[in-house]
Each structure stands twice: as structure tokens, then as C-alpha cells.
Backbone as numpy.savetxt, mean C-alpha at the origin, in Angstrom:
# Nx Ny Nz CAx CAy CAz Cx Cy Cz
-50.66 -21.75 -4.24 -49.62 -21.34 -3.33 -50.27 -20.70 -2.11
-49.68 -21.07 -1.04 -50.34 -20.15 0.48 -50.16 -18.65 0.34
-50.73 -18.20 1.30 -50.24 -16.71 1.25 -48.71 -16.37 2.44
-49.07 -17.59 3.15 -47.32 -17.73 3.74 -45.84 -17.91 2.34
-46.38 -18.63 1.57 -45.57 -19.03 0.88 -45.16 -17.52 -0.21
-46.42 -16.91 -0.58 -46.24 -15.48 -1.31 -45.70 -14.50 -0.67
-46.14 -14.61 0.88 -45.08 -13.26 1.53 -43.52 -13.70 1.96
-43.24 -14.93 1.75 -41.86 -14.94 1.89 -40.80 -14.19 0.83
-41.74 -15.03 -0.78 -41.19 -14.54 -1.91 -41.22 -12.96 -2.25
-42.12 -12.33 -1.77 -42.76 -10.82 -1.71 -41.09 -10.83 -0.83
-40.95 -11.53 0.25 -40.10 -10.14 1.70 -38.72 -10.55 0.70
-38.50 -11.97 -0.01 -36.98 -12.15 -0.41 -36.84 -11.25 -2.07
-37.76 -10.67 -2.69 -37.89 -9.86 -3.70 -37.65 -8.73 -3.72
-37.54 -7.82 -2.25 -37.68 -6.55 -1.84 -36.27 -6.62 -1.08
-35.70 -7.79 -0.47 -34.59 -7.67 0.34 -32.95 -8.36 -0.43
-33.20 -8.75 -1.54 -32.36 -9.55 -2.25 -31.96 -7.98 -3.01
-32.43 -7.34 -3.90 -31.52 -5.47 -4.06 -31.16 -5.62 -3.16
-31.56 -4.97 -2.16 -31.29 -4.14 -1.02 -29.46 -4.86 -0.83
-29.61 -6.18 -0.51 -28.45 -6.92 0.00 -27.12 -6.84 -0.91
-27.67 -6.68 -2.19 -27.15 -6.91 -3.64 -26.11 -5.38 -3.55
-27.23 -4.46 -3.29 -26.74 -3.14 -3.21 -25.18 -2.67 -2.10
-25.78 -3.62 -0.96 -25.05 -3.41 0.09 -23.89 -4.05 0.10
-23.28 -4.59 -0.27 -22.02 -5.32 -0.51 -20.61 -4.64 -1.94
-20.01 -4.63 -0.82 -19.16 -3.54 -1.63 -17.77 -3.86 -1.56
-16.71 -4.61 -2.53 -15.51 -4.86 -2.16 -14.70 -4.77 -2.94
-13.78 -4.61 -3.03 -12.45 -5.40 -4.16 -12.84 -6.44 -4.71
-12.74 -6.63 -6.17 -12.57 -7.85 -6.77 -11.80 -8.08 -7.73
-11.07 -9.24 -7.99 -10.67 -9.43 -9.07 -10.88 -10.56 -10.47
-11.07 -9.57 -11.27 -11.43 -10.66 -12.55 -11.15 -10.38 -13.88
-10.29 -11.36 -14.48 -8.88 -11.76 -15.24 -8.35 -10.63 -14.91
-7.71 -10.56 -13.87 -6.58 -10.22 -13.42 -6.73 -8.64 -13.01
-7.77 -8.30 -13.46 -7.61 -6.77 -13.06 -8.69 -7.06 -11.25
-7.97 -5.70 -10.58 -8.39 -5.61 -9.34 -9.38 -4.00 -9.89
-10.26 -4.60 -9.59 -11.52 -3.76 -9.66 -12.34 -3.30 -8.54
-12.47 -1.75 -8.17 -12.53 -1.12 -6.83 -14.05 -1.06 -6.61
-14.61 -0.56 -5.26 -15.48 -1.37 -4.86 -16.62 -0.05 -5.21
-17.50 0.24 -4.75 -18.45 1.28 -5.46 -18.05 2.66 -4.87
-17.45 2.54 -3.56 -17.35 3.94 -2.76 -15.76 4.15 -2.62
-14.91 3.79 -4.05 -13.86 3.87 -4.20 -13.45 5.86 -4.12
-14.44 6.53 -5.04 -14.19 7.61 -4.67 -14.32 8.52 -3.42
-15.22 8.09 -2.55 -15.15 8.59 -1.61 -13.82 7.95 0.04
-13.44 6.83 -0.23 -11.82 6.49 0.50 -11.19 7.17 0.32
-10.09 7.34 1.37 -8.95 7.86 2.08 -7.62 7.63 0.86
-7.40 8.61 0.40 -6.00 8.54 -0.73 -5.25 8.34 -0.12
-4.62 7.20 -0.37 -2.89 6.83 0.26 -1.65 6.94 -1.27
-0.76 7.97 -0.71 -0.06 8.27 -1.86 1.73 8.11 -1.35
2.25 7.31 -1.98 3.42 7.17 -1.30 4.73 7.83 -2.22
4.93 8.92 -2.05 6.21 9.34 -2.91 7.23 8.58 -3.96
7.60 8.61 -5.19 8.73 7.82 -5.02 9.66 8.19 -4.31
10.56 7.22 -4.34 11.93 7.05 -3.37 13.20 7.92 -4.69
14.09 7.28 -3.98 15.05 8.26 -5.00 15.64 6.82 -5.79
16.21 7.13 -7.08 16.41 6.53 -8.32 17.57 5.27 -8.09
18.28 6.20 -7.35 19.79 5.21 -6.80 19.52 4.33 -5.33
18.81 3.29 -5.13 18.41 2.72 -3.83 19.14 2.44 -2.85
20.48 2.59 -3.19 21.79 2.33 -2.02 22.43 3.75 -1.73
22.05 4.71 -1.70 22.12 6.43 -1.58 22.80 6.38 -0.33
21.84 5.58 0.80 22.84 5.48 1.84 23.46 5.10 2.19
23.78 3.85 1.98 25.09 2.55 1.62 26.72 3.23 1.52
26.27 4.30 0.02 27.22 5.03 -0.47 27.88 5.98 0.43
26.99 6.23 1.31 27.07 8.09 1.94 27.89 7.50 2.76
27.16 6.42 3.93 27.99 5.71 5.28 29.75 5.17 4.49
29.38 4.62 3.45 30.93 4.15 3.05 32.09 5.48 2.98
31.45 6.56 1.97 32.13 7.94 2.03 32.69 8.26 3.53
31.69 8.31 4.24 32.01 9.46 5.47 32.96 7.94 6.10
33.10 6.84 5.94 33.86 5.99 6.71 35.64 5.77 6.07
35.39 6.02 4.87 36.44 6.14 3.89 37.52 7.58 4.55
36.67 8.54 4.65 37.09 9.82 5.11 37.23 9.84 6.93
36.72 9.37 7.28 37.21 8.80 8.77 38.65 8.11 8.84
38.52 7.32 7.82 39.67 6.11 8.10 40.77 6.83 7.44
40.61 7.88 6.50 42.11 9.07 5.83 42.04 10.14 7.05
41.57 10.58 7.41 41.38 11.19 9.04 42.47 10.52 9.66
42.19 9.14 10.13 42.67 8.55 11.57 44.29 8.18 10.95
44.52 7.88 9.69 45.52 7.95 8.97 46.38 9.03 9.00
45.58 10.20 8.24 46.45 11.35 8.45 47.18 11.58 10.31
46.16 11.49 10.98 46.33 11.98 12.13 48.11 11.04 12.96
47.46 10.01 12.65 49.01 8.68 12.74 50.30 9.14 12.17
50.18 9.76 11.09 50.91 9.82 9.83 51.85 11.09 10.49
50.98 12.12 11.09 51.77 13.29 11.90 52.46 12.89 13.09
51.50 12.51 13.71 52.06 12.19 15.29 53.45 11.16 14.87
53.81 10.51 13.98 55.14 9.66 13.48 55.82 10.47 13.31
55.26 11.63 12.10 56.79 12.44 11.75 57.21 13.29 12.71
């Protein structure tokens, strides 16, 4: 073998860790998502739950429109008698 041919294998022996080391991502395998090496040191994103009943406001806008519309009722209902 040359000695060109030994210092390639020498520089790809010393730089193949190094590269190995340096690569760091999400992966997934059977099915689990598996975090990348510097998972503990990232930014925590934590999102509250929400509340239990998902139409909370659906309900509220219908209420206060229900009570608008016995409002505009009542109010009719006087100005007649």
C-alpha cells in the first residue's frame, strides 16, 4: 500500500467519530420518536391543557345571545302594554 493510500485511511479513521459524534437528530424506530443527544439541554415547550368542555365558548356567546334576545323581548313587551 502507498503511504498516500495509508494517510487517507489514517485522516478517514480519525474523522469518521468525529462526524459520527456530530450529528444529532430525531429519529424514529418502530414507532417510537427518539430525541436527539442534546435533548436535555433544548428549550421546554409546555402547552397547558385547555379546558375539558371544548365548546365553553360556543355556550357562553349562545347564553349572552339568548339573554339579549329576552332583553329585546322584554323591552317590546313593555313599550306594547
Amino acid at each position: 500500500m502507498s503511504r498516500n493510500g495509508i494517510s487517507q485511511w489514517l485522516l478517514l479513521a480519525l474523522v469518521a467519530p468525529l462526524m459520527s459524534g456530530a450529528i444529532g437528530c430525531q429519529s424514529s424506530i418502530g414507532g417510537q420518536t427518539l430525541p436527539s443527544p442534546w435533548y436535555l439541554t433544548d428549550d421546554v415547550q409546555y402547552f397547558p391543557p385547555g379546558p375539558e368542555f371544548k365548546l365553553s365558548n360556543q355556550v357562553r356567546a349562545m347564553e349572552e345571545y339568548k339573554l339579549e334576545q329576552e332583553r329585546l323581548r322584554s323591552g317590546i313587551e313593555d313599550e306594547v302594554n
